[in-house]
C-alpha positions as a Python dict, from the first residue, in 0.01 Angstrom:
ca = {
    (1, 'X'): (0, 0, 0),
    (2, 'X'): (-136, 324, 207),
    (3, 'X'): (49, 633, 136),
    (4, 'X'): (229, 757, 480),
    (5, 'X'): (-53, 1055, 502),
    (6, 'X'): (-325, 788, 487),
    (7, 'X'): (-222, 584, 744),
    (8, 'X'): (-137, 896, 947),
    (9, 'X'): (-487, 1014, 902),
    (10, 'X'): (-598, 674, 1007),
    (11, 'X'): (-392, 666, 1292),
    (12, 'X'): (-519, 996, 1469),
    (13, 'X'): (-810, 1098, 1633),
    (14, 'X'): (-983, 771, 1543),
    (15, 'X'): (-770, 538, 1669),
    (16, 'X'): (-765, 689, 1977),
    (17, 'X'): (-1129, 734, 2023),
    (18, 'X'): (-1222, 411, 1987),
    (19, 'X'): (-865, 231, 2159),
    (20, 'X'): (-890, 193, 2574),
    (21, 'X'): (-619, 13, 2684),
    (22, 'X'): (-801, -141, 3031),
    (23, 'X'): (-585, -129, 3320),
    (24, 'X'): (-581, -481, 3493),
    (25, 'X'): (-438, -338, 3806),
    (26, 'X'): (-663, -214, 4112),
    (27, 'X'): (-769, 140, 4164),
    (28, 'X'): (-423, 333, 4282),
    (29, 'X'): (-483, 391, 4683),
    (30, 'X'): (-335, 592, 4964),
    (31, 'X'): (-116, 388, 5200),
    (32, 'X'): (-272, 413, 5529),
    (33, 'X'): (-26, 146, 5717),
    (34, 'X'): (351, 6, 5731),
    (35, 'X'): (359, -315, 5630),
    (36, 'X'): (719, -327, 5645),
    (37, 'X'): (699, -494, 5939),
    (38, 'X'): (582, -809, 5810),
    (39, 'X'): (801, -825, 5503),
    (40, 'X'): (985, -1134, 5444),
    (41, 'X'): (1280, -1160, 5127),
    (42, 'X'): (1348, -1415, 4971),
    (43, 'X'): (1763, -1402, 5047),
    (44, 'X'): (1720, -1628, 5294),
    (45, 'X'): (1646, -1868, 5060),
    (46, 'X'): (2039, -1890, 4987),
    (47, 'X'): (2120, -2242, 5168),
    (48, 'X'): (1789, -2401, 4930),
    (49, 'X'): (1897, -2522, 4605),
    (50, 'X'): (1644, -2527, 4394),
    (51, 'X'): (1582, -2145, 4324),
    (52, 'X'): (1933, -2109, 4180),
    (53, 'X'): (1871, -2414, 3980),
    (54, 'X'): (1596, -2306, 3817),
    (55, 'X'): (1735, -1976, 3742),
    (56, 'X'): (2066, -2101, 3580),
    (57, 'X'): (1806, -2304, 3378),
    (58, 'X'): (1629, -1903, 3289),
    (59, 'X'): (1966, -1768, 3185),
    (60, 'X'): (1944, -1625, 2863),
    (61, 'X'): (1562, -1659, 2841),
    (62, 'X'): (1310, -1461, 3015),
    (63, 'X'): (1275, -1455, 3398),
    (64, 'X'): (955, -1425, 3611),
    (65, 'X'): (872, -1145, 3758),
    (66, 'X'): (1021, -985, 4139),
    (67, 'X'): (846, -714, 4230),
    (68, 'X'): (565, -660, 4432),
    (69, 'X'): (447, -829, 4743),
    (70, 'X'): (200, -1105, 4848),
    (71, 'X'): (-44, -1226, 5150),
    (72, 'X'): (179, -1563, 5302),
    (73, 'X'): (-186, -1700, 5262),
    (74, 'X'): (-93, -1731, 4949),
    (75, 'X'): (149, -1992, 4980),
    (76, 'X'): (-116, -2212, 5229),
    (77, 'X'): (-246, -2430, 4980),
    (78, 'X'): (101, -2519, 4821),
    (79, 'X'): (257, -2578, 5169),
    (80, 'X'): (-64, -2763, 5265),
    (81, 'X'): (-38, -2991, 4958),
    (82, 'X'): (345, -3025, 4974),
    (83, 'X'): (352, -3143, 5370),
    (84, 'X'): (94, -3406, 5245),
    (85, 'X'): (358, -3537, 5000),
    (86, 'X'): (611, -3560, 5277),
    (87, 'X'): (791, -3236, 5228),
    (88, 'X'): (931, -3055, 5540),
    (89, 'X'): (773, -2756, 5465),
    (90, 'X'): (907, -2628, 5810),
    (91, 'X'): (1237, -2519, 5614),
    (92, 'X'): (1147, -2384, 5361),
    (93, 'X'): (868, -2145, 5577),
    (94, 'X'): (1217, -2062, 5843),
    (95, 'X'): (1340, -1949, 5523),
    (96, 'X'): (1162, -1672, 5526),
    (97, 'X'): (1160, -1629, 5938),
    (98, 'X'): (783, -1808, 5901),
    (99, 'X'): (649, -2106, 6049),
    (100, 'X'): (289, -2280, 6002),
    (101, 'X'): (112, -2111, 6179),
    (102, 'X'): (193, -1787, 5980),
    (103, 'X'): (-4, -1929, 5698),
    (104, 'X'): (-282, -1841, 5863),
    (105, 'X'): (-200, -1438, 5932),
    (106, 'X'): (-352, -1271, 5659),
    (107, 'X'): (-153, -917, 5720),
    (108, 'X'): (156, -1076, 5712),
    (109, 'X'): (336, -1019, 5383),
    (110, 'X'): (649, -1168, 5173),
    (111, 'X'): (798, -1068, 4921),
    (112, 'X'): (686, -1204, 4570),
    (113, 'X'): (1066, -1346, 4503),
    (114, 'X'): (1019, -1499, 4829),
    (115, 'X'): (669, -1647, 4719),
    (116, 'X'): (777, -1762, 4387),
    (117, 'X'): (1162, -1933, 4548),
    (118, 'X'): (888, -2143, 4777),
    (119, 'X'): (685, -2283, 4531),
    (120, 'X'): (981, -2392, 4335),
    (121, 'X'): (1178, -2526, 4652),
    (122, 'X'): (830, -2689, 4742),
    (123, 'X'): (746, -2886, 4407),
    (124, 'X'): (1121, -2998, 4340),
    (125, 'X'): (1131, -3159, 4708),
    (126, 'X'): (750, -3303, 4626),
    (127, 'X'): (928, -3447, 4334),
    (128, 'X'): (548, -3433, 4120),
    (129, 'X'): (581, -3345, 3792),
    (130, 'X'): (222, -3207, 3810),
    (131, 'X'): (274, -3037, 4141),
    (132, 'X'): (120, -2726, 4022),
    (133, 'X'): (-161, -2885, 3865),
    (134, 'X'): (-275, -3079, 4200),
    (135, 'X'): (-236, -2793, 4416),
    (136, 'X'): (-521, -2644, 4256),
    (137, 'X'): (-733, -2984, 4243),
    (138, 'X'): (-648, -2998, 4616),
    (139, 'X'): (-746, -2610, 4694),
    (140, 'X'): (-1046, -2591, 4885),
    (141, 'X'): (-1285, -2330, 4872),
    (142, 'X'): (-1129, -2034, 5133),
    (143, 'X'): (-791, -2141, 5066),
    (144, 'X'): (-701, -1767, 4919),
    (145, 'X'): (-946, -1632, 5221),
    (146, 'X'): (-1196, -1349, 5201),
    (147, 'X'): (-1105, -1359, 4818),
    (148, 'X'): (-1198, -1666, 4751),
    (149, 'X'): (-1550, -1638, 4995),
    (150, 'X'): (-1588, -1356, 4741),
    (151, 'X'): (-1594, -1565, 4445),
    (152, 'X'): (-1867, -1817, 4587),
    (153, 'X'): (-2111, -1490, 4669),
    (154, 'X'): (-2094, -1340, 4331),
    (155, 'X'): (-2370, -1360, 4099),
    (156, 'X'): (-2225, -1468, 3755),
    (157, 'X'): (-1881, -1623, 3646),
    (158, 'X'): (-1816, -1277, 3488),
    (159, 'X'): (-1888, -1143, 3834),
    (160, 'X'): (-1654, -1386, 4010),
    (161, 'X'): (-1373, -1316, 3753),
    (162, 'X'): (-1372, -957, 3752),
    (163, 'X'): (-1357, -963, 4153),
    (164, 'X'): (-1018, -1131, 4055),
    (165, 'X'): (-892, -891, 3843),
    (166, 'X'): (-1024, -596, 4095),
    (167, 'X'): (-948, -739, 4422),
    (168, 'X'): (-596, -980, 4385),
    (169, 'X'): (-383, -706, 4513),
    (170, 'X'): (-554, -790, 4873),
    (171, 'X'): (-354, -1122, 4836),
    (172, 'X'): (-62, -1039, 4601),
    (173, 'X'): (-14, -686, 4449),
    (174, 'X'): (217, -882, 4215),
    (175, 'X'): (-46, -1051, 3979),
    (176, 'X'): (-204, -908, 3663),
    (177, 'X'): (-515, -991, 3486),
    (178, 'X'): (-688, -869, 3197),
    (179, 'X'): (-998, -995, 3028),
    (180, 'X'): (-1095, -936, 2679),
    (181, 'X'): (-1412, -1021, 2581),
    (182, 'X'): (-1516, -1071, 2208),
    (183, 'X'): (-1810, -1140, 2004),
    (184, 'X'): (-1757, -1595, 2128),
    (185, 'X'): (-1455, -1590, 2325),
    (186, 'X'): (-1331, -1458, 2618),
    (187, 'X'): (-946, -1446, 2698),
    (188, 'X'): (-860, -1399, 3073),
    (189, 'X'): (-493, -1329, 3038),
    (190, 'X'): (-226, -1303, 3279),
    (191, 'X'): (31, -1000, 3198),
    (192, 'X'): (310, -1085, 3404),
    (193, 'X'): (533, -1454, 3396),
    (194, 'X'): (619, -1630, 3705),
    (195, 'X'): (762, -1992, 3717),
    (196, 'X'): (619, -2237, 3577),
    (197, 'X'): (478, -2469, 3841),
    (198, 'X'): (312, -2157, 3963),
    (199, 'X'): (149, -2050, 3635),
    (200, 'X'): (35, -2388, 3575),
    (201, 'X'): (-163, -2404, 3908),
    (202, 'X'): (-294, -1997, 3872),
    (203, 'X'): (-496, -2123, 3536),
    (204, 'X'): (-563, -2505, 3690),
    (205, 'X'): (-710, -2316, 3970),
    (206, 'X'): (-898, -2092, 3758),
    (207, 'X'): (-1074, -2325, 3590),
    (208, 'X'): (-1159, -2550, 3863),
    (209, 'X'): (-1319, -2344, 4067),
    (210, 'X'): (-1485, -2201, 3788),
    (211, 'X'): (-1647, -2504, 3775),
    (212, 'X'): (-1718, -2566, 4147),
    (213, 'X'): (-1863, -2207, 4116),
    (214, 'X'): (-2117, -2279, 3861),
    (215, 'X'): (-2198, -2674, 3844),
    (216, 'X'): (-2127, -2688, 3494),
    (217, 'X'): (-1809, -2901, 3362),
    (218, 'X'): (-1677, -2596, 3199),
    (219, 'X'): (-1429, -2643, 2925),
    (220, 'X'): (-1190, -2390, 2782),
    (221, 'X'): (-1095, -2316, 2394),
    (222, 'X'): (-747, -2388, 2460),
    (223, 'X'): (-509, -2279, 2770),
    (224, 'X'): (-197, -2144, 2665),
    (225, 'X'): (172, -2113, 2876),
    (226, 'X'): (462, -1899, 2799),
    (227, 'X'): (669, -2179, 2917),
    (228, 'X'): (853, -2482, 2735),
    (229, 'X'): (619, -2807, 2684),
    (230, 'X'): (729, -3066, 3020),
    (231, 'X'): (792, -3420, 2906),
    (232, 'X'): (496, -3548, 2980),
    (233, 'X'): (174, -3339, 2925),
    (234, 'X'): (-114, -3636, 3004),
    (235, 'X'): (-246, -3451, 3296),
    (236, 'X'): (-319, -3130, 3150),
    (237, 'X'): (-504, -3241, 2850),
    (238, 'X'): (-671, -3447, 3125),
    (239, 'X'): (-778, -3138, 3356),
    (240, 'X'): (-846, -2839, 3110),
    (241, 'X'): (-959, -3094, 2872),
    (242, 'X'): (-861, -2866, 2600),
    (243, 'X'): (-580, -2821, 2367),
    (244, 'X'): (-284, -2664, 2591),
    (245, 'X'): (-7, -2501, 2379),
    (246, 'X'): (333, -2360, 2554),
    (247, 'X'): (576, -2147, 2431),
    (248, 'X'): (318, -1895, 2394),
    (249, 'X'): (356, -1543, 2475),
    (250, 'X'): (170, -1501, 2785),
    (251, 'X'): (-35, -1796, 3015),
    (252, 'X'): (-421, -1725, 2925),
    (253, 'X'): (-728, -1884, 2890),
    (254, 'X'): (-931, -1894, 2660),
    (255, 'X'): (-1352, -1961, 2724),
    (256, 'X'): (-1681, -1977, 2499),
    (257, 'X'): (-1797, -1640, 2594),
    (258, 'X'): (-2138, -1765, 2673),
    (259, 'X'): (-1961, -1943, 2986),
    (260, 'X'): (-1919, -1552, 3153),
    (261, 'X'): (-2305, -1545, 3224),
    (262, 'X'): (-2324, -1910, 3405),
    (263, 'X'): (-2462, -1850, 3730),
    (264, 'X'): (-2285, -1917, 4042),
    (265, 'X'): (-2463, -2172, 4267),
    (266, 'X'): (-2411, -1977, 4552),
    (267, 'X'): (-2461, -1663, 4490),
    (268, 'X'): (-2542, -1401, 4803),
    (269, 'X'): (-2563, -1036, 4695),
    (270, 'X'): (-2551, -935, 5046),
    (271, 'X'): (-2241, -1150, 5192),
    (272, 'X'): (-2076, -960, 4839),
    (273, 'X'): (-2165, -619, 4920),
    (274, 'X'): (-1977, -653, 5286),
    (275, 'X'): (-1691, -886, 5145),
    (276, 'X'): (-1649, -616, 4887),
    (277, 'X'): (-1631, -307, 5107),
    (278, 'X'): (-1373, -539, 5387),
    (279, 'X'): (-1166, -587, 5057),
    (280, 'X'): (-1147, -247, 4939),
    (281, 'X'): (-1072, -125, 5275),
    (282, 'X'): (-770, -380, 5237),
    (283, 'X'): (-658, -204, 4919),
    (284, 'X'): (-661, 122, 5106),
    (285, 'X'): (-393, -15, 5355),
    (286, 'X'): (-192, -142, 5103),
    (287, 'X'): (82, 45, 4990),
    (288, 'X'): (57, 166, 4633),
    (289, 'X'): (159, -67, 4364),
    (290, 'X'): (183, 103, 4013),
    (291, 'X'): (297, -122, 3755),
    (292, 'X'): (592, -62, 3526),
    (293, 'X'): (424, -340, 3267),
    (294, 'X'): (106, -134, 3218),
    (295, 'X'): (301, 199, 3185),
    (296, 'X'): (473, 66, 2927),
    (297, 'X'): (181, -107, 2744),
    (298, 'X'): (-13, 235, 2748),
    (299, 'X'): (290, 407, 2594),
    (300, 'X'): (313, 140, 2343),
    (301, 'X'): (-54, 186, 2244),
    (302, 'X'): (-1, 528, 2207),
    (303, 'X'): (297, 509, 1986),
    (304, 'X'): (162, 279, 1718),
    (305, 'X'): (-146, 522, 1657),
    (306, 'X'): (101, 710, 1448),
    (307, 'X'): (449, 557, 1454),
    (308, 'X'): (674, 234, 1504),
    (309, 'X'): (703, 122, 1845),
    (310, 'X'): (1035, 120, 1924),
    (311, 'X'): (1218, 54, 2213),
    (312, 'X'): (1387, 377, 2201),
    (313, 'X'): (1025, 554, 2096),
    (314, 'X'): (899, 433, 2428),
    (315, 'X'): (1170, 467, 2646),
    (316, 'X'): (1160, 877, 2524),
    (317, 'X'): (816, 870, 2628),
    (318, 'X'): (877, 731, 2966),
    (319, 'X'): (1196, 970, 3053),
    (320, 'X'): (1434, 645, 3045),
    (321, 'X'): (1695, 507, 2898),
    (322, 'X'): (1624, 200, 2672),
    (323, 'X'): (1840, -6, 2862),
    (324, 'X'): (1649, 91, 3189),
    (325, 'X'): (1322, 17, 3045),
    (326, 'X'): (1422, -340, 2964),
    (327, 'X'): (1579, -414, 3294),
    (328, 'X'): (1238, -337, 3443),
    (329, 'X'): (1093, -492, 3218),
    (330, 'X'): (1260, -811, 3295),
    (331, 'X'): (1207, -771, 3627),
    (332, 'X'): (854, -839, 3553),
    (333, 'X'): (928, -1108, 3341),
    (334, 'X'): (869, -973, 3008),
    (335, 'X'): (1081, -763, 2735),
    (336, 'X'): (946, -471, 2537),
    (337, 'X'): (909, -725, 2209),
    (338, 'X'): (684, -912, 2422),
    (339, 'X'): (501, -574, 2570),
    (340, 'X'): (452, -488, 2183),
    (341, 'X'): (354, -822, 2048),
    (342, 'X'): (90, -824, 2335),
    (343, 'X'): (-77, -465, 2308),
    (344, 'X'): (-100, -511, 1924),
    (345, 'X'): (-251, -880, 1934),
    (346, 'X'): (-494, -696, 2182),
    (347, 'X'): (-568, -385, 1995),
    (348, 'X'): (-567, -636, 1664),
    (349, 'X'): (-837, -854, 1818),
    (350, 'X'): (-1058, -554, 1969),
    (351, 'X'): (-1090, -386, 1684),
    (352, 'X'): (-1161, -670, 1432),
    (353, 'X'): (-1445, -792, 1647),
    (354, 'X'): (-1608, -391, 1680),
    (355, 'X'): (-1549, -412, 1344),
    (356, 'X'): (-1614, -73, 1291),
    (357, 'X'): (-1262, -27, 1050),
    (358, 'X'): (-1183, -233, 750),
    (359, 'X'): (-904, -517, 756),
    (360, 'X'): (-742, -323, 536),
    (361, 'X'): (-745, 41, 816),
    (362, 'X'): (-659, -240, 1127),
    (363, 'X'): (-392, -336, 927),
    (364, 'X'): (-192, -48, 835),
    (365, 'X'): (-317, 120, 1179),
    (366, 'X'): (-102, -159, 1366),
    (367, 'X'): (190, -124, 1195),
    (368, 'X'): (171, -393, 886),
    (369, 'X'): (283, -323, 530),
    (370, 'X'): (-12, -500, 405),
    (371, 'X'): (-314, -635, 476),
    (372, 'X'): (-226, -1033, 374),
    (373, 'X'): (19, -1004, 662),
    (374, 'X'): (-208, -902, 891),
    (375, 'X'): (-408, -1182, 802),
    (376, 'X'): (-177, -1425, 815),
    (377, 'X'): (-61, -1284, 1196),
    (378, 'X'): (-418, -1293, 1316),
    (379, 'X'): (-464, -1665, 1182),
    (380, 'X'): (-186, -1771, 1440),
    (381, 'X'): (-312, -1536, 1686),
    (382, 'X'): (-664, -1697, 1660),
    (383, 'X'): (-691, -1976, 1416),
    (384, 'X'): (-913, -1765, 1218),
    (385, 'X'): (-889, -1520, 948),
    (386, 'X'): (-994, -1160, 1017),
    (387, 'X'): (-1244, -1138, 723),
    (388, 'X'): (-1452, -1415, 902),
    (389, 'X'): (-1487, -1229, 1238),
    (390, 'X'): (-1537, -867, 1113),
    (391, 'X'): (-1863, -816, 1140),
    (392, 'X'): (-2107, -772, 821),
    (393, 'X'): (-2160, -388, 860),
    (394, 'X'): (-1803, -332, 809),
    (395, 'X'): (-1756, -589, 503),
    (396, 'X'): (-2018, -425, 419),
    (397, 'X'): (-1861, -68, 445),
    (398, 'X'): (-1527, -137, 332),
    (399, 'X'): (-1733, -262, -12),
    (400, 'X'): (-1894, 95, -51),
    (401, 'X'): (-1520, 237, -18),
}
């Protein structure tokens, strides 16, 4: 076992050289207009059912995230999908003082309650138990509008993916992204948790069009939910074609890394260079959107350079109470175990596969009393052992120590 000075050695300038935590939210902006306006919550909701049923169901367990607000684009090809299974999506859009044709006014915004309490009251009245799932099969290219054009002008999946993670706040300032790429796999993972049905067709869509994008059947690792397994799980092995695990801590996927640098069919430098600057002049009308999650995650990084993070230890660092911190946590659907699990599984992973630090410094630098737990975390983590991904010149190394 390290002494306390070694691992506090380990743990300083070092550590914090080579550890970036990358922010998956866009570039902070001025607000330049009200979109108060336009906002829609989702109280109205109160005479639908559904909502409240699937929250009683989320007592005691983690909720999805509230905060933040969303294009009612958004919700087009849901609605679209839904009225095509006989659903009188009329109600649940007068809900939220919308009708149809608002699913075609890009400025108008709702709130993301609002947008999450219509795709539950939409898929319970669809009564499809893959109603997530088939909204994305059924999505057709433009159906999140100039973000999705976007996608089809970029030049590489990589390309298309990381317009995603820079541009989604142009459609809903509520979703967050980050993608970790490693020596064979690639993990696009999705930081905050919204219901189910929702997260399901996020990835579903993800993938598709990933495929659409590039012509090539693409095929994930594995997909993973944060949610409980549904009773019947045919259709997903069936789209993703992969092994899908739930109950996991976040929804992510996970791709060969080679897939990144597939080509997309359509690819128009030009049409992306004017798409891009129209988007980021949408960002700079949006009203700022910090996130609470990725305040707390950089904190968290911080701390377990050189200490335990602790709820308390973080909540200090962010002026708060500890009770504070988790409510707003929660509000994004997460908790501050989750938060920690996440950052260290990321940090874990990054610094393996740069492998420029023993197992054994890794180890002890994220907060485990040895190095055979480590290992044994990391196997469920990736299904690997550390030792096997560390690259050469650091087995290497850590022999000559």
């Amino acid at each position: 076992m390290l002494l306390g000075r070694e691992r506090k050695r380990i743990g300083g300038e070092r550590l914090r050289a080579k550890v970036r935590l990358k922010s998956a939210s866009a570039r902070p902006v001025k607000a330049e207009v009200d979109f108060s306006s336009h906002l829609r919550d989702a109280e109205s909701f109160s005479s639908l059912g559904a909502y409240d049923a699937a929250m009683g169901k989320e007592r005691g367990a983690q909720r999805w995230n509230q905060t933040g607000t969303a294009s009612v684009v958004v919700l087009r090809p849901a609605l679209t999908f839904a009225r095509a299974r006989g659903v009188n999506v009329e109600v649940i859009l007068g809900a939220m003082g919308l009708s149809s044709s608002s699913l075609d006014e890009f400025d108008r915004r709702i709130t993301e309650a609002a947008r999450c309490k219509a795709w539950i009251e939409a898929a319970e009245q669809a009564k499809d138990p893959f109603f997530g799932l088939h909204v994305a099969e059924h999505a057709p290219m433009g159906a999140f509008d100039v973000l999705d054009y976007s996608l089809s002008a970029s030049s590489t999946f990589d390309d298309a993916l990381g317009h995603i993670l820079r541009f989604h706040r142009v459609i809903c300032d509520a979703w967050a992204y980050h993608l970790e790429r490693g020596d064979s796999v690639a993990r696009l993972r999705r930081i905050e948790r919204t219901p189910p049905v929702e997260a399901e067709a996020n990835l579903a869509f993800l993938v598709l069009r990933g495929r659409q994008l590039t012509g090539v059947d693409l095929t994930p690792i594995e997909v993973c939910f944060p949610h409980a397994a549904p009773t019947d799980t045919s259709y997903f092995a069936a789209l993703f074609r992969c092994p899908v695990r739930f109950g996991q801590p976040a929804s992510e996927i996970v791709l060969p890394i080679k897939d990144l640098a597939l080509p997309v069919l359509s690819a128009n430098p030009g049409l992306k260079n004017i798409l891009d600057r129209y988007m980021a002049d949408l960002l700079a009308k949006l009203p700022r959107s910090e996130s609470f999650v990725e305040r707390v995650r950089s904190v968290v990084a911080r701390t377990i350079c050189g200490g335990r993070p602790t709820l308390h230890a973080t909540a200090d660092r962010l002026h708060a109470s500890p009770r504070t911190v988790q409510r707003r946590l929660g509000e994004h659907g997460t908790s501050h175990k989750e938060v920690v699990d996440s950052v260290r599984r990321e940090l874990g992973q990054r610094l393996v596969t740069e492998g420029r630090m023993s197992i054994t410094e890794i180890a002890f630098l994220l907060g485990f009393t040895d190095v055979s737990s480590f290992g044994r975390v990391y196997r469920r983590w990736t299904g690997v052992s550390p030792s096997r991904v560390l690259p050469r010149r650091a087995t290497l190394r850590r022999g000559r120590a």
